[in-house]
Every structure is written in C-alpha cells, then in structure tokens.
BAVO-625436 format. One record per residue (C-alpha): residue in three letters; x negated, y negated, z. Coordinates in nm, 4 decimals. Example, Ala and Ser with C-alpha at 12.3 -4.5 7.8 and 13.67 -1.06 7.14 Angstrom:
+-----+----------+----------+----------+
| res |     east |    north |       up |
+-----+----------+----------+----------+
| ALA |  -1.2300 |   0.4500 |   0.7800 |
| SER |  -1.3670 |   0.1060 |   0.7140 |
+-----+----------+----------+----------+
END
This chain:
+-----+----------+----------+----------+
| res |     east |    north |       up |
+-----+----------+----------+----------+
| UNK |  -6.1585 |   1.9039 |   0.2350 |
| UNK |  -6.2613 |   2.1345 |  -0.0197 |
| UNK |  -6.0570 |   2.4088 |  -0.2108 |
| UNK |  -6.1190 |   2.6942 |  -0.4247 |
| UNK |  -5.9332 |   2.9183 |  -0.6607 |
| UNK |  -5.9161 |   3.2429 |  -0.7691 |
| UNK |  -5.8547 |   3.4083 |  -1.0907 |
| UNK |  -5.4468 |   3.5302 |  -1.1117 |
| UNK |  -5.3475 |   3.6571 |  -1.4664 |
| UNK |  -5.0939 |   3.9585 |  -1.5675 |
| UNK |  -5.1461 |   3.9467 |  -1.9368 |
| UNK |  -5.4651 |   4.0620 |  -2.1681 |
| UNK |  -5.4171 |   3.6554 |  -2.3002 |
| UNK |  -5.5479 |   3.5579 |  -1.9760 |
| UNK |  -5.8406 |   3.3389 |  -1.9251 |
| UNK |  -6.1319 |   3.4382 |  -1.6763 |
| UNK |  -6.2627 |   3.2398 |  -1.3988 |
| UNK |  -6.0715 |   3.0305 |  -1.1051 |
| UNK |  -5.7942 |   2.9263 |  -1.2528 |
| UNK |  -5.5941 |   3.1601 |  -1.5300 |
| UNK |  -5.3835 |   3.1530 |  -1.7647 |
| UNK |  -5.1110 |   3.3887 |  -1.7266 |
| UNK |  -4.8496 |   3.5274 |  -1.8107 |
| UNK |  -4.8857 |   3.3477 |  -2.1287 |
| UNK |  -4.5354 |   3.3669 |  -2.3094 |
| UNK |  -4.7605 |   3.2212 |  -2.5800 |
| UNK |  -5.1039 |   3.4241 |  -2.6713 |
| UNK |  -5.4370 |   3.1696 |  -2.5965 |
| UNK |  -5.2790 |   2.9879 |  -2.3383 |
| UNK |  -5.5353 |   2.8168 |  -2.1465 |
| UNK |  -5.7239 |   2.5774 |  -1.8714 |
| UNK |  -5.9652 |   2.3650 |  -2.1070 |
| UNK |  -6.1664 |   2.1757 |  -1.8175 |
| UNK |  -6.1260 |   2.3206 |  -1.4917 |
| UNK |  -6.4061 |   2.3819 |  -1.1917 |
| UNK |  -6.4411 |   2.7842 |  -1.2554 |
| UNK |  -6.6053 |   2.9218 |  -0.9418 |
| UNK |  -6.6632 |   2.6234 |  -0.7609 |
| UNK |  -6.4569 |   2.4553 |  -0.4877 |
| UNK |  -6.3110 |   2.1578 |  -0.5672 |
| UNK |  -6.1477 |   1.8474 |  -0.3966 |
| UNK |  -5.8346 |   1.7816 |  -0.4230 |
| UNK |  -5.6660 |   1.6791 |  -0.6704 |
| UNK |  -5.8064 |   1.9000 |  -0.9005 |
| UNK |  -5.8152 |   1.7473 |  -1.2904 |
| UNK |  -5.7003 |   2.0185 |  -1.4982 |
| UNK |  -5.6434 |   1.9924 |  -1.8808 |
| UNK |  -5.4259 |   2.2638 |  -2.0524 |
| UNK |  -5.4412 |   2.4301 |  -2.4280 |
| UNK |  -5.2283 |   2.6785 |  -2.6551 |
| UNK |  -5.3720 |   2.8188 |  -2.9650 |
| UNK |  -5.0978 |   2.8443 |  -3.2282 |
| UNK |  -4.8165 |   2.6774 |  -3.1034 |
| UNK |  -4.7604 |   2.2733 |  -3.1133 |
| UNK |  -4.7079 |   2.1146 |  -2.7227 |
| UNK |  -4.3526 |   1.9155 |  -2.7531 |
| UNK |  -4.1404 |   1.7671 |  -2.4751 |
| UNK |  -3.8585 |   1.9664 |  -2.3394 |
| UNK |  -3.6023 |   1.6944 |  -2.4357 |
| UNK |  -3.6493 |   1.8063 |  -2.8072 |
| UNK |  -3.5263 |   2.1188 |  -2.7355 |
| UNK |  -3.5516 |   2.4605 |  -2.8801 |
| UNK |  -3.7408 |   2.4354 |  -3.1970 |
| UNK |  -3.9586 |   2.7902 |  -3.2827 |
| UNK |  -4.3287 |   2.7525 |  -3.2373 |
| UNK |  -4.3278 |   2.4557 |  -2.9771 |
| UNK |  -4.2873 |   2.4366 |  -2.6026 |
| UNK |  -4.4419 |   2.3164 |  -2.2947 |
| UNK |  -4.6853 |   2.4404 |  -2.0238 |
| UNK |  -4.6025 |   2.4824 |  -1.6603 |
| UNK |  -4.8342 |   2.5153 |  -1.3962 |
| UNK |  -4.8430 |   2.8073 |  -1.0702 |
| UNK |  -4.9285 |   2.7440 |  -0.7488 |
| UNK |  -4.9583 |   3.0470 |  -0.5382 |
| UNK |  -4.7397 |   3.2208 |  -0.6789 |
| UNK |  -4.8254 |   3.6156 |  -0.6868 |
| UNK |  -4.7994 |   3.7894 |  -1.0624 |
| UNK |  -4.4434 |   3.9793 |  -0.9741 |
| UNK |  -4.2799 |   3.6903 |  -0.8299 |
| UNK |  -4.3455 |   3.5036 |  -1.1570 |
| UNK |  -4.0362 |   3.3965 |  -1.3528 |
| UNK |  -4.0028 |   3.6240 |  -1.6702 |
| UNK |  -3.9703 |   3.5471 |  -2.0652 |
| UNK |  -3.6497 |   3.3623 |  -2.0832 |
| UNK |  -3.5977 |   3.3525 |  -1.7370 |
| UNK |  -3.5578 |   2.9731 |  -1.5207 |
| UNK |  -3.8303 |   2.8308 |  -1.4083 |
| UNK |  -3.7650 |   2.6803 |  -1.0334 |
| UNK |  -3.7974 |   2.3048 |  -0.9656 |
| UNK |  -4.0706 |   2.2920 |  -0.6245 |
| UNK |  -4.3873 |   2.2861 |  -0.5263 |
| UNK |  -4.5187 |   2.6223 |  -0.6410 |
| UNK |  -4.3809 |   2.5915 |  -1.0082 |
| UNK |  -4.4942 |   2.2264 |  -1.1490 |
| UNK |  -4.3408 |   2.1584 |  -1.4851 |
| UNK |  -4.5074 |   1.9445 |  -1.7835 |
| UNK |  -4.1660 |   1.8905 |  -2.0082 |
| UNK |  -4.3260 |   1.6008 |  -2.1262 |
| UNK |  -4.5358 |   1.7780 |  -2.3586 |
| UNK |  -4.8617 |   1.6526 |  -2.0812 |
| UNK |  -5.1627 |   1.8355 |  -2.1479 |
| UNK |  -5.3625 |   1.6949 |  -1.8701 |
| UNK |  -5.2881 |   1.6666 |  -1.4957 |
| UNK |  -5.4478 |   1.5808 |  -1.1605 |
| UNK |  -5.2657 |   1.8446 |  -0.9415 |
| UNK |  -5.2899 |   1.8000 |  -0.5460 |
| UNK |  -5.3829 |   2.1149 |  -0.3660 |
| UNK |  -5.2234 |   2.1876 |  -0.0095 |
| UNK |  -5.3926 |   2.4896 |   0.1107 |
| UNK |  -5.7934 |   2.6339 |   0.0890 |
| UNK |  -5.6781 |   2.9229 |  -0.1388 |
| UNK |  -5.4642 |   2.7265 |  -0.4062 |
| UNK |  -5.4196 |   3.0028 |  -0.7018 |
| UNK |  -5.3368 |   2.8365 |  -1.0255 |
| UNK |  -5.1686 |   3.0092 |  -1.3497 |
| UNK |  -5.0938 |   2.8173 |  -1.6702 |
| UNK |  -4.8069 |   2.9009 |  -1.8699 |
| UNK |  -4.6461 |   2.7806 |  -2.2063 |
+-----+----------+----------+----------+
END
C-alpha cells in the first residue's frame, strides 16, 4: 500500500513540501531526506535536522541550546502540545529522547500528516 503526506506547519520556520516541520520550538527545524510530493510505502525513512541547536538525549536533561526532536502523526496544528507543555506518550506523538536523528516511521492510514519538532 502506498501513502502520501501533506504539508502541516503553524510557524514561518516551517519547511515546505509533504512532510513539515512545525511548530518548531527551535527556528530551522527540519525533514533532511523525506519523499516531498510523492507517495511512499510504508515505513517511510525520514532523517531530521535543527540549525543552531546541538541534538542531545533527554536523559541529560535541561541544558540551554540542546534538545530532542519529536515526530506528529496526524495531529491537526491546534491540538499540538505547546512550548513547555507535555508531550503525550502514543501513536500520534513519537518521541526521539535518544538524541536519533533518523527513523523509519510506519504509517497506518493513506493520509499520514507528519510534523517535526525539537
């Protein structure tokens, strides 16, 4: 089966194409590789990017200009967790704590929507 997604972003840091990066707690958050305007089978390889900022894992905690990105999966613009807000543990909000800046995401439905945040 194939799948295709479409562009979601709320912020001007957003990238353009099929999958976006949005909100962007971080400015040039970003999908490096990813299949813009094409379908795709799942899973989808997607590698992620931050201009700035150094990727860390979670487990070294709060240190200023370092985080982590998480990943959107159909999740609409205002139902997105906010700036300091908790970021739910399921399907629609995968989390890369690790520091990962590459991941092969499996895709349920035909009309996946993917946003990246850091």
């Amino acid at each position: 089966m194939l799948y295709s997604m479409r562009d979601m972003s709320r912020s001007a840091s957003a990238c353009t194409g099929l999958l976006a990066a949005a909100p962007a707690f971080a400015d040039g958050v970003s999908f490096v590789s990813s299949s813009n305007s094409k379908a795709v089978a799942s899973p989808v390889h997607v590698e992620f990017a931050v201009d700035g900022l150094t990727v860390r894992p979670a487990a070294d905690g709060l240190i200023p200009g370092t985080g982590h990105f998480h990943v959107y999966v159909d999740v609409p613009a205002a139902q997105q967790p906010g700036e300091g807000e908790a970021i739910p543990f399921d399907d629609a909000h995968k989390h890369f704590g690790k520091g990962q800046t590459t991941a092969d995401l499996e895709l349920a439905s035909v009309s996946e929507t993917l946003a990246c945040i850091y």
